[in-house]
C-alpha positions, 0 to 999 in steps of 0.5 A: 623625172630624169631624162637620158642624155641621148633623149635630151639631145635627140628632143633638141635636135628634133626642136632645133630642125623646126620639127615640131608644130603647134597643132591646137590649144584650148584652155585645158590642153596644148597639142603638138604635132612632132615629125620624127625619124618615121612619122608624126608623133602626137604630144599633148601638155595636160595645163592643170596637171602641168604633165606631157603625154606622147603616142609613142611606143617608148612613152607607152612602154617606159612612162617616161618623157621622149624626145618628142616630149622634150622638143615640145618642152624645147617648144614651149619655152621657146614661145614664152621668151619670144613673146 
């Protein structure tokens, strides 16, 4: 799904300031925890659908990745270089 520019950098930035943690990871699901401007925002990485899910109100509204969703992908590919 295409992704704005202005949400793409603003993931990055979220990414790049070490805004986004690893809350919890089971054998289905990978939930982070991501501070934005405001407040927390809770992302989740279904693993057998390969599809991301925020709580914020643009993925609520549109159905379509946030930066808090975007800094998570940041995140995750991050992880798996460096492992």
């Amino acid at each position: 799904m295409s992704v704005s520019k202005k949400t793409e950098r603003k993931g990055y930035w979220l990414f790049k300031q070490e805004k986004v943690k690893k809350d919890l990871e089971t054998d289905k699901r990978i939930h982070f925890i991501v501070q934005g401007e405001n407040e927390e925002r809770f992302v989740i990485f279904d693993k057998k659908k390969k599809d991301f899910s925020c709580d914020c109100e643009y993925f609520s509204l549109h159905q379509k990745p946030c930066s808090h969703i975007i800094a998570s992908e940041f995140y995750m590919e991050d992880e798996t270089k460096n492992k």
